[in-house]
LONUSE-55328 format. One record per residue (C-alpha): residue in one letter; z, x, y negated. Coordinates in steps of 0.2 Angstrom, whole numbers, padded with zeros to 4 digits, always signed. Last residue first. Example, Ala and Ser with C-alpha at 12.3 -4.5 7.8 and 13.67 -1.06 7.14 Angstrom:
<pts>
s+0036+0068+0005a+0039+0062+0022
</pts>
This chain:
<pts>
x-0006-0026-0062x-0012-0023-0047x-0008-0013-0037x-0018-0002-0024x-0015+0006-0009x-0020+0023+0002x-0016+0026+0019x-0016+0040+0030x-0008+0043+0048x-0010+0053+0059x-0005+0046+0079x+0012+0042+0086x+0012+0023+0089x+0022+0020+0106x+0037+0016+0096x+0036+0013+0076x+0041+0026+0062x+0040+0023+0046x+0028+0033+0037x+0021+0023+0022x+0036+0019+0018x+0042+0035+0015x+0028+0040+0008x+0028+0026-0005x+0047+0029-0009x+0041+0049-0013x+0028+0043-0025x+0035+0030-0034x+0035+0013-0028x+0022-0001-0038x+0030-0018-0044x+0035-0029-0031x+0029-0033-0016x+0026-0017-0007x+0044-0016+0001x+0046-0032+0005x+0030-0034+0014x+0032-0018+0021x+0046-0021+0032x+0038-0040+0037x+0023-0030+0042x+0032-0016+0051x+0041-0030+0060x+0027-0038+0067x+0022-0023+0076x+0004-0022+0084x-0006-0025+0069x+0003-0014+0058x+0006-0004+0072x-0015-0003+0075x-0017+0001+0055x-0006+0013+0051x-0015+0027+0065x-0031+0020+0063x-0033+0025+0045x-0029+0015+0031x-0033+0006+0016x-0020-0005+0009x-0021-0019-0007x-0008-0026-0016x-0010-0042-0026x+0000-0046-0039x-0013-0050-0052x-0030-0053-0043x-0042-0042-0035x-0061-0047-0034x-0069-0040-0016x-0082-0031-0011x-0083-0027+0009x-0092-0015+0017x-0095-0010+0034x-0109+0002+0043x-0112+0001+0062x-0105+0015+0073x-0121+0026+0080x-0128+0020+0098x-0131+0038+0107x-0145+0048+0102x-0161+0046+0112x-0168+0059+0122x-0182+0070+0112x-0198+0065+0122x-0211+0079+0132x-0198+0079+0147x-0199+0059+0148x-0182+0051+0155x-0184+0041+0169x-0186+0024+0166x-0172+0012+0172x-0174+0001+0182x-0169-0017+0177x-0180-0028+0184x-0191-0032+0169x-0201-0048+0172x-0219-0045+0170x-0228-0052+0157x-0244-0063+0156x-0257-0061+0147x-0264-0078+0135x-0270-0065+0120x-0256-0066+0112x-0248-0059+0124x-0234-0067+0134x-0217-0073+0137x-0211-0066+0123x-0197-0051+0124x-0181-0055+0119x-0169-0051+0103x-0172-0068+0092x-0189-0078+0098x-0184-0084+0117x-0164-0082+0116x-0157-0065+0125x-0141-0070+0137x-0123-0070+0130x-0116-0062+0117x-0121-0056+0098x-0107-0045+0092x-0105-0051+0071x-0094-0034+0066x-0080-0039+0054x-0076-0032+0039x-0057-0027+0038x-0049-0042+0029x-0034-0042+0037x-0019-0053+0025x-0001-0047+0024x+0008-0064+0017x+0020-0061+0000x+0010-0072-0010x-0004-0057-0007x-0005-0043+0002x-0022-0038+0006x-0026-0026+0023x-0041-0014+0025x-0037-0007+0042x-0046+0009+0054x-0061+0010+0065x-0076+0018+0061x-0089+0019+0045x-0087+0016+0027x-0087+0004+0012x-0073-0003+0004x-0078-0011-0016x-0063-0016-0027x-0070-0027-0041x-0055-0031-0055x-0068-0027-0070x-0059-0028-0089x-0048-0013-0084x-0062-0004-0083x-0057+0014-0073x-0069+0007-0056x-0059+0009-0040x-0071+0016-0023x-0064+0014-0010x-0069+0022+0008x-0066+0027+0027x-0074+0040+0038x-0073+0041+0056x-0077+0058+0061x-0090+0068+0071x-0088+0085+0081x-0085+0083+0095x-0100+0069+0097x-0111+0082+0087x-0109+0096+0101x-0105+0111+0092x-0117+0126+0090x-0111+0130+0073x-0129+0126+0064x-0129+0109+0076x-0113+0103+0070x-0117+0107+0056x-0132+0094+0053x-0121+0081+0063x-0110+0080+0046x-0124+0081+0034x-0131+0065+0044x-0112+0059+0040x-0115+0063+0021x-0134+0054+0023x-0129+0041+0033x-0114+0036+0021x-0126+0038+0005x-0139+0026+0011x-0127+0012+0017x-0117+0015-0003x-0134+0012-0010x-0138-0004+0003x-0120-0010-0001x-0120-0008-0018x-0138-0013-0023x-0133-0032-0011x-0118-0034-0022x-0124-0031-0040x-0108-0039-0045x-0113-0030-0064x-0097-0021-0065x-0099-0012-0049x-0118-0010-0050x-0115+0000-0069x-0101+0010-0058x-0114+0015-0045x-0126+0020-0056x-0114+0032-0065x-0105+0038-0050x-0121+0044-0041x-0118+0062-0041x-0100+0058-0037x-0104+0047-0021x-0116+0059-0014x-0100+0074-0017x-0087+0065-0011x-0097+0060+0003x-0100+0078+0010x-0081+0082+0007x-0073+0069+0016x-0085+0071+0031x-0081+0091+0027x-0063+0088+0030x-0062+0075+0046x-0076+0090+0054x-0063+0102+0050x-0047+0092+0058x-0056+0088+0072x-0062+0105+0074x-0053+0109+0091x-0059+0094+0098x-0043+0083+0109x-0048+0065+0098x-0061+0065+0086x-0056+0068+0068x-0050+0055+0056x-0058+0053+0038x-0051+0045+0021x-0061+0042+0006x-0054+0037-0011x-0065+0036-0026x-0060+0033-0042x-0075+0028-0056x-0075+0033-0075x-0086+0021-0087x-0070+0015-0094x-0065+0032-0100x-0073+0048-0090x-0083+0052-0077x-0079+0056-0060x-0063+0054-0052x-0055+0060-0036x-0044+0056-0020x-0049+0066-0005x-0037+0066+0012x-0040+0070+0030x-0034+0064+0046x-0033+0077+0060x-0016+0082+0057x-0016+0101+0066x-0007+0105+0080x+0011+0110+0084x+0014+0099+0101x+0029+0090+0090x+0021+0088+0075x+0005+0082+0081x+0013+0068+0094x+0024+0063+0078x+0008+0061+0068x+0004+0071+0051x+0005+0062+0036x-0010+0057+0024x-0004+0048+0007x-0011+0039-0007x-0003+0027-0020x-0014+0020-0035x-0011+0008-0048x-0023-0003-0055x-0024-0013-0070x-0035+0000-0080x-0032+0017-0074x-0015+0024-0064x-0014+0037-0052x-0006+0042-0037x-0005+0059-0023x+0002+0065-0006x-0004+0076+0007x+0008+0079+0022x+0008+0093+0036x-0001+0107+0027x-0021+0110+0035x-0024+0129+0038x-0043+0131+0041x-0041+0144+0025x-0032+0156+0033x-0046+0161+0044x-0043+0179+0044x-0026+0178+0052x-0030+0165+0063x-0016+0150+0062x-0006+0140+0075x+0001+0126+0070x+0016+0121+0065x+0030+0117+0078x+0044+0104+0075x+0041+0093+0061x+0055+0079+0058x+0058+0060+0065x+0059+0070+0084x+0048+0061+0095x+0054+0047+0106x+0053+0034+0094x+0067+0026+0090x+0072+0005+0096x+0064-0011+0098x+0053-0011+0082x+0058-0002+0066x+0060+0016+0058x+0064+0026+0047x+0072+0014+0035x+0072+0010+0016x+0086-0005+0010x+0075-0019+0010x+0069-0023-0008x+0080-0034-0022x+0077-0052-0023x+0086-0059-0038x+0099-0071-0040x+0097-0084-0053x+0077-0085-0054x+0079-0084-0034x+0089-0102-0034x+0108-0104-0035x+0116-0122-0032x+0122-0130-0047x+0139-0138-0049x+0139-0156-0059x+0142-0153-0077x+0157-0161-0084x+0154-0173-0099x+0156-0166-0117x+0171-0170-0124x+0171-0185-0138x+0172-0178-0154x+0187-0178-0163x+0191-0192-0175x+0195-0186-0192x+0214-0182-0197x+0211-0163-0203x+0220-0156-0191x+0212-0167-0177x+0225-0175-0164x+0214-0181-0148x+0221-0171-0136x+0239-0164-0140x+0239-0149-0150x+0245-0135-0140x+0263-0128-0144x+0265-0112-0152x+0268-0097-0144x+0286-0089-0148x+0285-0072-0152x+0301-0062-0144x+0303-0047-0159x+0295-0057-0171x+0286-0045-0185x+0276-0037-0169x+0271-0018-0174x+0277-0013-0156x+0265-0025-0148x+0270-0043-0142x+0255-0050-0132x+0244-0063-0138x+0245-0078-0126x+0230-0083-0116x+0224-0100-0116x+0206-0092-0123x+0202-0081-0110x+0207-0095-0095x+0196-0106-0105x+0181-0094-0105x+0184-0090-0085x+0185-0106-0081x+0167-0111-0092x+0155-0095-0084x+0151-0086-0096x+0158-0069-0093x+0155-0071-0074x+0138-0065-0073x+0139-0050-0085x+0129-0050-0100x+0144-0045-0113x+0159-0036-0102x+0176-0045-0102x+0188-0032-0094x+0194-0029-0079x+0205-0011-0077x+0222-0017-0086x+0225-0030-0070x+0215-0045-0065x+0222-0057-0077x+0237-0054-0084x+0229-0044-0099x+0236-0028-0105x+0241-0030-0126x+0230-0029-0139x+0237-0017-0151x+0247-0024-0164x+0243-0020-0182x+0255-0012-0193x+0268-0021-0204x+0269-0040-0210x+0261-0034-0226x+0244-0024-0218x+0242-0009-0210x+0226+0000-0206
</pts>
């Protein structure tokens, strides 16, 4: 476009910071009040379309002068320099790592051998990482079961397993996530770690309706003694086959571990029942908090009245003291089966922001032995949710001495 003094001059290049910086809308420094009056005290330059051939800038007014005559108002007053907070500069994640502690792991960070497999039992195969995620009503879910370094490396099979699923549908639907580890150095660990996911997949699916209906009723005491009943049943199931197969139950037993997610976004009740040792961990306000049930141990000597024997009969006999022998197993009674792992549950209301982890054994004793993995992880898993890939890796960084399975499942909130 041309106009009467001639073409239009192009803007020239700036003398400050060169021809590549330029002043982009929403950057820091764009408002910043140097960096404005530098901008505007600059001269045009003289383009080839210039009427003047060396353009003279004008003076500056002198402070004070109005065009128009009329006082100028008075400058505004300096603003003291203020000191950035976190709304100004925000908290970005830790750069992702493989691993933390003192120093690498002695296993390779990779698989190495793979198992060995029977050409007709291709089916017993177990792959080397299990991942899956969701999203219903204000939770998100991440899950993931990786095999350990020690497992990787000697080429046998991950012992933990995996089941995420849902049953029903809409609001009424309930997610269940159950996690199982096989016992250590049996052949069918990573069998009996399957079917103990399977067999309570299936009790808890069957029941989903009522136990969804308790869920958003708070009926705490139905849940637990519901959710007792179906774990000794599943793991019953468990023993059951072991017999059919010719197994001793002790190898062939599992620790099983569950939560169960209900689809209303209106109910924010996260129930964790199960049996055997592993981590339920909260993150909240940026703090890592263990709320794994604990077990009451009772301790010391037997009290008169709560776990002894009474003095006497009630008809005035009295008892013998008990020395301590022990009786000789009877060949006409079945002997007794070994103490069974108690039952634990825990229902708890979830609030925005928080973050909660289930886990198997192998996450949960370096989360409680490494305080670096806890302060890793509390950056990572403090924001919003990570994909599925960043949760994996997270969830598999490496600590030294630990080098078992490991599965973890957590939950956002939104």
């Amino acid at each position: 476009m041309t106009t009467a003094g001639g073409p239009e001059s192009p803007p020239g290049p700036s003398r400050r910071g060169g021809a590549g910086t330029r002043r982009v809308e929403g950057d820091w420094w764009a408002a910043a009040p140097d960096v404005e009056a530098d901008l505007a005290q600059e001269p045009p330059a003289a383009g080839p379309g210039s009427t003047q051939p060396n353009p003279t800038p004008e003076p500056p007014e002198p402070p004070g002068h109005d065009q128009n005559g009329a006082d100028p108002e008075p400058a505004p007053a300096p603003q003291a320099p203020r000191t950035a907070t976190r709304l100004d500069i925000p908290t970005l994640p830790p750069t992702p790592v493989g691993f933390v502690g003192s120093g690498p792991p002695t296993y390779d960070a990779e698989p190495t051998a793979l198992p060995p497999a029977d050409p007709d039992e291709l089916d017993d195969l177990v792959a080397d990482t299990v991942l899956d995620g969701a999203r219903y009503g204000t939770c998100t879910l991440r899950a993931a079961s990786v095999r350990g370094d020690s497992a990787r490396f000697r080429g046998e099979p991950r012992r933990d397993s995996l089941l995420t699923a849902r049953f029903g549908t809409g609001e009424q639907a309930l997610i269940l996530v159950a996690m199982a580890t096989g016992a250590r150095a049996t052949p069918g660990a990573h069998r009996a770690a399957a079917e103990a996911c399977h067999w309570i997949g299936r009790a808890v699916g069957r029941s989903h309706a009522r136990l969804a209906q308790d869920i958003s009723a708070a009926r705490r005491g139905d849940l637990k003694s519901g959710l007792h009943r179906l774990t000794d049943r599943s793991l019953g199931k468990l023993r059951a086959s072991a017999v059919e197969q010719g197994i001793d139950p002790e190898e062939y037993a599992a620790t099983l571990r569950c939560l169960l997610l209900p689809a209303d976004p209106d109910c924010r009740i996260r129930v964790f029942f199960g049996v055997g040792a592993g981590g339920l961990f909260r993150l909240r306000d940026g703090e890592w908090h263990d709320i794994e049930p604990r077990l009451t141990d009772i301790t010391g000597e037997p009290v008169v009245g709560f776990g002894s024997l009474p003095t006497e009969t009630p008809e005035g006999d009295r008892l013998t003291m008990d020395l301590g022998i022990p009786t000789p197993p009877s060949p006409y009674e079945p002997a007794p089966e070994p103490p069974r792992e108690p039952f634990r549950f825990r229902a708890s209301v979830a609030r925005p922001g928080d973050t909660l982890l289930m886990c198997t054994g192998g996450l949960a004793d370096p989360l409680r032995g490494e305080p670096d993995l806890c302060e890793y992880l509390t950056g990572r898993w403090s924001g919003p949710p990570p994909g599925l890939a960043a949760f994996l890796a997270d969830s598999q960084v490496r600590v030294k001495g630990y080098a078992d399975d490991r599965t973890a499942a957590a939950v956002w909130e939104a």
